[in-house]
C-alpha positions in Angstrom: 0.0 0.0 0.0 3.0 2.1 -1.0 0.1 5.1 -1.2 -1.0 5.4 1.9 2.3 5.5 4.1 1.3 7.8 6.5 -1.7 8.0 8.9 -3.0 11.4 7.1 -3.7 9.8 3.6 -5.8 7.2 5.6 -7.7 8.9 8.2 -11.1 9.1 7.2 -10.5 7.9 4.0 -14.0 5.5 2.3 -13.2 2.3 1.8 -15.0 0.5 -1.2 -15.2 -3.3 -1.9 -14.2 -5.2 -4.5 -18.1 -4.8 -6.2 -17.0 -0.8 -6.3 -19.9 -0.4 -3.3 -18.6 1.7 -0.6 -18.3 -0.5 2.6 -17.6 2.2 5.3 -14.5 4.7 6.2 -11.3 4.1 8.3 -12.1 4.6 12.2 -8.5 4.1 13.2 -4.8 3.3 11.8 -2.6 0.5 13.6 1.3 1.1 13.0 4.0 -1.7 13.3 5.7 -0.9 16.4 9.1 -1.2 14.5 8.4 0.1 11.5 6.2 2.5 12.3 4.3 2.0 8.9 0.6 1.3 8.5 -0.4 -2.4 9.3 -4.2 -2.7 9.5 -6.8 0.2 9.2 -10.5 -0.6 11.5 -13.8 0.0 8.9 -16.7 1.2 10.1 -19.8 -1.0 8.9 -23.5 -0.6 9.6 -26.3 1.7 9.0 -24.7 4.4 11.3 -21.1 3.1 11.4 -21.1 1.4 14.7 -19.3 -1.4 14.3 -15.1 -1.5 13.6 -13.5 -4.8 11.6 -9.8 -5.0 10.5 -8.4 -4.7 6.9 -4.9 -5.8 6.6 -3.7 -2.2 4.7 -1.4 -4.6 2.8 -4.3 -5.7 0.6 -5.6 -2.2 0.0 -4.9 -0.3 -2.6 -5.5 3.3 -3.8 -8.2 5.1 -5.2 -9.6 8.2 -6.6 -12.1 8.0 -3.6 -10.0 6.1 -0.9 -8.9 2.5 -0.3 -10.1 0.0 -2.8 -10.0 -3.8 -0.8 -10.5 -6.5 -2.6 -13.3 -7.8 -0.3 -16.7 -7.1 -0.2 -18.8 -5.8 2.4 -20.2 -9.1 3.7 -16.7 -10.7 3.9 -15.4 -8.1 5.7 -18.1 -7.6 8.4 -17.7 -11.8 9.4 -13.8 -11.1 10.1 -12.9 -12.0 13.3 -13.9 -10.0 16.4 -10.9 -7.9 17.9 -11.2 -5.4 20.4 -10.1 -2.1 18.8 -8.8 -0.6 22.4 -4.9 0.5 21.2 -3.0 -2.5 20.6 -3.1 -5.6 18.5 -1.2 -8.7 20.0 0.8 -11.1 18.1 -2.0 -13.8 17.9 -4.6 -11.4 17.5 -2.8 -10.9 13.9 -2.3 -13.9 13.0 -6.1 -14.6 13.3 -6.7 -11.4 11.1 -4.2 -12.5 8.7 -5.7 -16.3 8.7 -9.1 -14.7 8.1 -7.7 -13.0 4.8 -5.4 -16.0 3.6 -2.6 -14.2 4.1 0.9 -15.2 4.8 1.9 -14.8 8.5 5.5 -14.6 8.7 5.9 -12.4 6.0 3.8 -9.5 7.9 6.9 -9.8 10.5 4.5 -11.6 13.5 7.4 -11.4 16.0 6.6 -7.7 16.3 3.7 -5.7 18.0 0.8 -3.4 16.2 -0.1 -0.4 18.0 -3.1 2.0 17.3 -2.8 5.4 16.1 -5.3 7.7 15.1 -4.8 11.6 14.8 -8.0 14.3 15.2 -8.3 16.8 12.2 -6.3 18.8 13.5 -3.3 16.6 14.5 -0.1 15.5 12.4 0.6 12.1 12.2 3.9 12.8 13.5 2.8 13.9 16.9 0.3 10.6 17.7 1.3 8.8 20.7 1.1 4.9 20.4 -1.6 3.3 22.1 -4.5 6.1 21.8 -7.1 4.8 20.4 -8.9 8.2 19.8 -12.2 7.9 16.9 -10.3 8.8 13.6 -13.5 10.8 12.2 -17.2 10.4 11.9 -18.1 8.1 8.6 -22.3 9.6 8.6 -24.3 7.7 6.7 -28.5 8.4 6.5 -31.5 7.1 4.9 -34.3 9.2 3.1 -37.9 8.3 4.9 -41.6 9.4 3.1 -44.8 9.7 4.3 -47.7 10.3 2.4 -50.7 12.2 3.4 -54.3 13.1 2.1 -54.3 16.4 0.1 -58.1 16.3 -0.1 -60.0 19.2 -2.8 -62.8 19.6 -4.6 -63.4 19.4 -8.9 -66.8 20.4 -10.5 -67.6 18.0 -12.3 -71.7 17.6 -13.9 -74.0 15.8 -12.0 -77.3 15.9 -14.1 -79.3 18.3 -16.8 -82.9 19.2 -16.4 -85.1 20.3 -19.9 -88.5 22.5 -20.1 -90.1 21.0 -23.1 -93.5 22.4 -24.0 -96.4 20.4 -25.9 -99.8 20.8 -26.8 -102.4 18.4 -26.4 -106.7 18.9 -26.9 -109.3 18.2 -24.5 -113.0 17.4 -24.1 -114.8 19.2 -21.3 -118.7 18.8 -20.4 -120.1 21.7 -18.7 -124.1 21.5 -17.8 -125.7 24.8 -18.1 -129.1 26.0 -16.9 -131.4 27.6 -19.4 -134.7 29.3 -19.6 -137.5 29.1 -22.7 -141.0 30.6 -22.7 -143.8 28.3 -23.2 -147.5 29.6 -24.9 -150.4 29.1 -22.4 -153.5 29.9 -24.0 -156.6 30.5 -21.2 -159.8 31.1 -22.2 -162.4 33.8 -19.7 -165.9 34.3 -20.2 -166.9 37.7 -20.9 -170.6 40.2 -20.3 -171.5 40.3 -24.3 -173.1 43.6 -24.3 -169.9 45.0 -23.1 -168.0 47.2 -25.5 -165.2 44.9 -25.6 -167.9 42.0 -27.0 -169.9 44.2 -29.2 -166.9 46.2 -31.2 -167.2 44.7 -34.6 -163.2 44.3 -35.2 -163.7 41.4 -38.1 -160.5 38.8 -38.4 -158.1 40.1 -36.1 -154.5 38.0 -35.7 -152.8 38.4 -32.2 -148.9 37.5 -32.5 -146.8 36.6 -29.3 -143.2 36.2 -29.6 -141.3 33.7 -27.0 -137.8 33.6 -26.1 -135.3 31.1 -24.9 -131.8 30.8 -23.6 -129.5 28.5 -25.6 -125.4 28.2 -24.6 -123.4 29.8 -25.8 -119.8 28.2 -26.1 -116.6 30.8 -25.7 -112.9 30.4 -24.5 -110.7 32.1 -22.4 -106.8 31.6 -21.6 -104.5 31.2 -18.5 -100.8 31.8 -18.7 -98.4 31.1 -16.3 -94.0 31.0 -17.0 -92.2 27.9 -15.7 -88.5 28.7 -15.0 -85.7 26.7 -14.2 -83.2 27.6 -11.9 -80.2 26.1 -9.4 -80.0 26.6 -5.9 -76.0 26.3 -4.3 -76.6 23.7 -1.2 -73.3 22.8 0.9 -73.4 19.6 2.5 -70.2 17.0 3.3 -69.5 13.9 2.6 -66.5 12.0 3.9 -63.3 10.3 1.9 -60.7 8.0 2.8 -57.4 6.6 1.3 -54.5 4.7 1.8 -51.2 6.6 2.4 -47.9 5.0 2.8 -45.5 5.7 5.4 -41.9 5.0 6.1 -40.0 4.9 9.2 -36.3 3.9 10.2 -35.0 1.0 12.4 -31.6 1.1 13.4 -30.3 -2.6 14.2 -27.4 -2.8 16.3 -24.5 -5.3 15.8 -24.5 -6.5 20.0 -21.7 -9.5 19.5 -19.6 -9.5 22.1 -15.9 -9.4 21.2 -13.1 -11.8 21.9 -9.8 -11.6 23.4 -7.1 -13.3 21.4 
């Protein structure tokens, strides 16, 4: 890993898999004690980086974006479990190097790996072996939804109503009273030597008229306008739906850790 020599270039640097996916960033550097070069860097993995696993920086190489591993993200999260508190002992390597087929004695086993880790801030020069300190914060997050009801109104048409005038005849029957006059002929005896009886008058013709009442049939009209019009009534009515909603669980990695 003739890039990354120094604890600067690694600190906080991503880490990607051998699929390209990112698998986390480097927490903290270990340093051979006699070399004082980079041995293993600790990954974080997990939704919000709280778990640390080993990568032997031997099998790292560099990249536009960080270390490139030839692992993926799966592998490395099963390595074995070794307390990330400073110091690495001799067997604790050799299970870390097992884990990754690598060759043991040519990482120079007969000599310690300490932790280092500098702040921002800090030169790489100036760490003191056996610290320990978080190398940076690797924050990851998740986008959540929720849907809700945006309930409105649309006019939409909800019938049609026609005038449509016809015409259409009748027969109606009225009864109406009416009057005639009727002849009534009376006959009176009279004194015949009174004037009235003795006037000579020869043929005489009386004529009497009579009358009656017959129907008479006439029409009148009735008009009245029918109009059409729309009243505005308010009233409510009630709507339901199905929204989707999303929420976050964080799982946390709880395996205890073993001493070499």
């Amino acid at each position: 890993m003739s890039d990354f020599t120094s604890v600067e270039k690694l600190q906080n640097a991503n880490v990607y898999g051998a699929d390209g996916d990112k698998i986390g960033s480097v927490g903290q550097v270990y340093l051979d004690d006699q070399s004082g070069q980079p041995s293993f860097v600790t990954v974080k993995t997990g939704l919000f980086g709280t778990k640390e696993t080993f990568i032997p920086v031997s099998e790292a190489t560099s990249s536009a974006d960080g270390l490139q591993v030839p692992f993926d993200k799966a592998f490395i999260k099963d390595a074995p479990n070794v307390d990330a508190d400073g110091s690495i002992t001799p067997a604790e390597e050799r299970r870390i190097y097992e884990y990754y087929s690598l060759d043991y004695q040519d990482t120079g086993a007969d000599r310690g790996v300490t932790g280092t880790v500098t702040d921002h801030d800090t030169r790489a020069g100036d760490v003191t072996a056996g610290q320990g300190v978080d190398a940076g914060t690797d924050r990851e997050s998740v986008v959540v939804r929720d849907e809700q009801l945006n309930v409105g109104t649309e006019t939409r048409e909800s019938g049609r109503v026609r005038l449509r005038k016809h015409s259409y005849t009748d027969t109606e029957t009225v009864e109406v009273p009416v009057t005639r006059e009727e002849v009534v002929v009376e006959r009176e005896p009279v004194d015949p030597n009174s004037p009235e009886a003795l006037a000579d008058t020869g043929d005489e013709e009386v004529v009497v008229t009579t009358r009656e009442e017959v129907p008479v049939v006439d029409k009148t009209a009735t008009a009245e306008k029918v109009t059409v019009d729309k009243n505005r009534v308010q009233d409510t009515e009630r709507v339901s739906g199905t929204v989707q909603h999303e929420d976050v669980e964080v799982d946390q990695d709880t395996t205890g850790r073993r001493n070499g």
